[in-house]
Backbone bond lengths (Angstrom), bond angles and torsions (degrees), N, CA, C in turn:
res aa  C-N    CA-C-N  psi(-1)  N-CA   C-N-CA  omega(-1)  CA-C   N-CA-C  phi
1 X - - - 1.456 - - 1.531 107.87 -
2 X 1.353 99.65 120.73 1.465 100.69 168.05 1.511 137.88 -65.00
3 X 1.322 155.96 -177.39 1.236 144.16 -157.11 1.406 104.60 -122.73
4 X 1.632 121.06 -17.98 1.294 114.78 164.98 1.569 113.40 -91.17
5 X 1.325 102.77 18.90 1.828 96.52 -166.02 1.690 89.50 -112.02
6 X 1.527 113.52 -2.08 1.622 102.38 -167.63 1.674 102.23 -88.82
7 X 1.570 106.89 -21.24 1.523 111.84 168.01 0.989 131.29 -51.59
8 X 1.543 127.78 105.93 1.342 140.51 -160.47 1.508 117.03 65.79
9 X 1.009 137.04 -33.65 1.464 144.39 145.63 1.824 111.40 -1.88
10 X 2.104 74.02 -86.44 1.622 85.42 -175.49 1.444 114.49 -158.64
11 X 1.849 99.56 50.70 1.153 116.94 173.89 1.587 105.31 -146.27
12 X 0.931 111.68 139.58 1.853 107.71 150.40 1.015 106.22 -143.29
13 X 1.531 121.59 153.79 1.324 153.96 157.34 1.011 135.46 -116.16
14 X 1.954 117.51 128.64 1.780 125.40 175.23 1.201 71.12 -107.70
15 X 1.577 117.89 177.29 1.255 161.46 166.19 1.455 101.75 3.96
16 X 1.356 107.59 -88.08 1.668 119.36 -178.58 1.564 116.11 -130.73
17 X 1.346 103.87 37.10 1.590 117.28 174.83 1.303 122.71 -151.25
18 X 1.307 102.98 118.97 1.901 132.31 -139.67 1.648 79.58 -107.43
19 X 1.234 109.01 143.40 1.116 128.69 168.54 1.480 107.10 -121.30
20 X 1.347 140.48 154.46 1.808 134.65 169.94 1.555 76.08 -162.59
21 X 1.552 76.55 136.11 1.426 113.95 156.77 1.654 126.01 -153.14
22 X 1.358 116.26 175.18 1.418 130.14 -162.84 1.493 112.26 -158.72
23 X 1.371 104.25 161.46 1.960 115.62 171.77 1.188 97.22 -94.42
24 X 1.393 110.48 -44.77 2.171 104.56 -171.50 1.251 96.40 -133.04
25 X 0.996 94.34 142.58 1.711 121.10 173.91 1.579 138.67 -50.71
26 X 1.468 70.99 -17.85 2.005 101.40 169.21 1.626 111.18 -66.67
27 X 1.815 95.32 -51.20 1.530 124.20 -175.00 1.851 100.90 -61.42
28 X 1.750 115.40 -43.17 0.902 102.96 174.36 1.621 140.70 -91.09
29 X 1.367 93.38 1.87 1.553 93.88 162.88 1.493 100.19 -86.99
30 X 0.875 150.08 -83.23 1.525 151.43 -169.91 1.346 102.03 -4.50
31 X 1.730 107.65 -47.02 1.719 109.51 -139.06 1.858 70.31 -73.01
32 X 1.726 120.52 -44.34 1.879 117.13 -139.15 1.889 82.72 -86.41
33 X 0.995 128.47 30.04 1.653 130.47 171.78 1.465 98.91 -105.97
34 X 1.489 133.19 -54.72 0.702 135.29 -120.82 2.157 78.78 -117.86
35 X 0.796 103.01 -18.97 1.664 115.19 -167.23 2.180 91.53 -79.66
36 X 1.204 83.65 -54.47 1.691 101.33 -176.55 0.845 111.93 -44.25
37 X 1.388 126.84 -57.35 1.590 152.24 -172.49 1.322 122.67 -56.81
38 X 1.765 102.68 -42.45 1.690 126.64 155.45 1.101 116.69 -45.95
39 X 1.900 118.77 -62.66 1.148 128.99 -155.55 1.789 94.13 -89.61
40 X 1.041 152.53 13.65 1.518 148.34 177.80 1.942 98.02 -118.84
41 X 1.387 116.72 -27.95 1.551 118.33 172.12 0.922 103.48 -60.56
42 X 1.792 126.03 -56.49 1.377 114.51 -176.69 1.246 144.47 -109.87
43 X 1.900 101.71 25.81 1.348 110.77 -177.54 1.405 112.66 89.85
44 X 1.048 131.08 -5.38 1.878 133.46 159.56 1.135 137.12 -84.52
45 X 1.105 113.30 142.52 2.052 106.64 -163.92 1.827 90.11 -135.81
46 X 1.468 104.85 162.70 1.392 113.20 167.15 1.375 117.42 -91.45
47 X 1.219 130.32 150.01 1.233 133.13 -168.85 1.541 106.27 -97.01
48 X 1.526 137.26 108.34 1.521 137.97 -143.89 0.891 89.21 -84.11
49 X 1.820 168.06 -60.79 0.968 167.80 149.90 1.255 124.27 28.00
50 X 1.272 113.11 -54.75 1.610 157.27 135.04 0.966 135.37 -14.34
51 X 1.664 87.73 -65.42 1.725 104.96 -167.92 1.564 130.98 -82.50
52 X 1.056 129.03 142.22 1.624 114.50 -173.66 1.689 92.52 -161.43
53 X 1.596 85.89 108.73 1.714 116.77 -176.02 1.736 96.42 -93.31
54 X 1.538 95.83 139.47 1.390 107.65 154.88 2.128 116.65 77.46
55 X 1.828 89.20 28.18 1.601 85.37 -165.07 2.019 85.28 -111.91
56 X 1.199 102.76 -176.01 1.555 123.58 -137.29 2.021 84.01 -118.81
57 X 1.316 117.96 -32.64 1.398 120.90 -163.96 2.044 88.21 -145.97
58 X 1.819 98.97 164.08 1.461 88.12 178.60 1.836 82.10 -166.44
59 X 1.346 115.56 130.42 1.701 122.03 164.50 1.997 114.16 -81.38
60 X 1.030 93.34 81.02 1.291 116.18 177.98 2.009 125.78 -91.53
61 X 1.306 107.54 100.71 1.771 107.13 -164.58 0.962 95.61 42.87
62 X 1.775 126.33 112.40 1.135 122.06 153.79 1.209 135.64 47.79
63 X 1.604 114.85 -9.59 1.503 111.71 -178.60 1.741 108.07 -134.01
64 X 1.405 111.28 159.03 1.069 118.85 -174.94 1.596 128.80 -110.77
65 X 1.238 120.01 98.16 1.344 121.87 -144.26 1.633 113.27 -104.89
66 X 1.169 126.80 119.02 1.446 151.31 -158.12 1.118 117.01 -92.11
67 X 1.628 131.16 171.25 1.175 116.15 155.10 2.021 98.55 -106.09
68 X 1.303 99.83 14.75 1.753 97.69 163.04 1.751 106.48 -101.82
69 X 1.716 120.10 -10.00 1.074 114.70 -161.52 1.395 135.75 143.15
70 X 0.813 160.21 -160.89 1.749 168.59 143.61 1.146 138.74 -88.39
71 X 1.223 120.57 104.53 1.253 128.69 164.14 1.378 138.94 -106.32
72 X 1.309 135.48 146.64 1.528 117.69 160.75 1.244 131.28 -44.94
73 X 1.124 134.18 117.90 1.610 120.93 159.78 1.144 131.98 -51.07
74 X 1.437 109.74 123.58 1.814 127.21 -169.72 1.591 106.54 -69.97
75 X 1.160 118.51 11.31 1.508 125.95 170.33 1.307 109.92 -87.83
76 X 1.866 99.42 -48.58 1.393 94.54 -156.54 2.080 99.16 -85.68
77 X 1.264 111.72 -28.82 1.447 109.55 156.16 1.499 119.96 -34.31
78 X 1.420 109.75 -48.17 1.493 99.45 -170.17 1.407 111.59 -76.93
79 X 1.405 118.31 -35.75 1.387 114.79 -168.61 1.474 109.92 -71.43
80 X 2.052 120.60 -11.47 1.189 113.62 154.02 1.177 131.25 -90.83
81 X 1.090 126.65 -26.45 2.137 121.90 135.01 1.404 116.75 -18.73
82 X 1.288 100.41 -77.49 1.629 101.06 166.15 1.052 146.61 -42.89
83 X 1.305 113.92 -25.96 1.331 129.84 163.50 1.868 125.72 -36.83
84 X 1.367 117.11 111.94 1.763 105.04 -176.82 1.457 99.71 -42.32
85 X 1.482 87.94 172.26 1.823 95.01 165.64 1.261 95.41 -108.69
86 X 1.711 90.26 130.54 1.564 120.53 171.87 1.697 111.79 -23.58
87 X 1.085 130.32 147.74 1.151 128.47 -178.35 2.045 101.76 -145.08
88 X 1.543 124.06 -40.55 0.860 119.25 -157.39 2.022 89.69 -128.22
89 X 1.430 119.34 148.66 1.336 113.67 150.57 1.014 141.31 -15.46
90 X 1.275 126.64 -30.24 1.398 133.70 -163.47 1.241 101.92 -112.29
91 X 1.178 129.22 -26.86 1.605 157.25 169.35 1.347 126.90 -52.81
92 X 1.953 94.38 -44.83 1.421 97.17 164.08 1.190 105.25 -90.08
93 X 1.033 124.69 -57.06 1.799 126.87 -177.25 1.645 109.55 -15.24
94 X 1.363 112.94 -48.59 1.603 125.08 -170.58 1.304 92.37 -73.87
95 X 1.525 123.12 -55.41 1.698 91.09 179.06 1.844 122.67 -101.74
96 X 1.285 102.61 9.95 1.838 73.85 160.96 1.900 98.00 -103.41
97 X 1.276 133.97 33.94 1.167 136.06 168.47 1.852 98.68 -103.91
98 X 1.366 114.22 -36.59 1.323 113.00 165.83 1.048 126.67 -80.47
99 X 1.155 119.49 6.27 1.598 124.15 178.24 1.394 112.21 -138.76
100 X 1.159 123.43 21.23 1.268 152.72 155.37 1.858 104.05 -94.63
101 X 1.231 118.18 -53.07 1.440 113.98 169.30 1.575 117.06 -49.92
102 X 1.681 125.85 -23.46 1.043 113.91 -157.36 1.563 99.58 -110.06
């Protein structure tokens, strides 16, 4: 497997958070061989803290990703419910910039 074929395939990336995934487990060791191999060429490692190999569902940016699909996270919904109502400029800015993230 090539390294431009894992893009969107069975990788995504925000900023500094790698997502990999697979249908079979075969598919996903290959893909985390070939991921490894990347991240040791150029001096990058995953941060284990983070990481959670081999799960069925995963809360990824704000969203919650299935093997039925995607959803928002009901966390990050609530904490924009919760949110005061804007009162000053800067007030709204913070939340239609947070609700612009979602």
């Amino acid at each position: 497997m090539r390294e431009k074929d894992l893009l969107f395939k069975n990788v995504l990336l925000w900023v500094d958070d790698l997502l990999i995934y697979a249908s079979t487990i075969d598919e996903f060791l290959e893909v985390i061989d070939l991921i490894y191999s990347l991240l040791e060429e150029y001096g990058l490692f995953l941060g284990m803290v983070k990481t959670c190999l081999y799960t069925t569902s995963a809360k990824w940016c704000g969203r919650v990703l299935t093997k039925d699909g995607v959803a928002y996270d009901s966390d990050k919904i609530r904490a924009l419910v919760d949110m005061p109502v804007p009162t000053a400029a800067g007030a709204l800015q913070q939340f239609l910039c947070a609700a612009g993230w979602m």
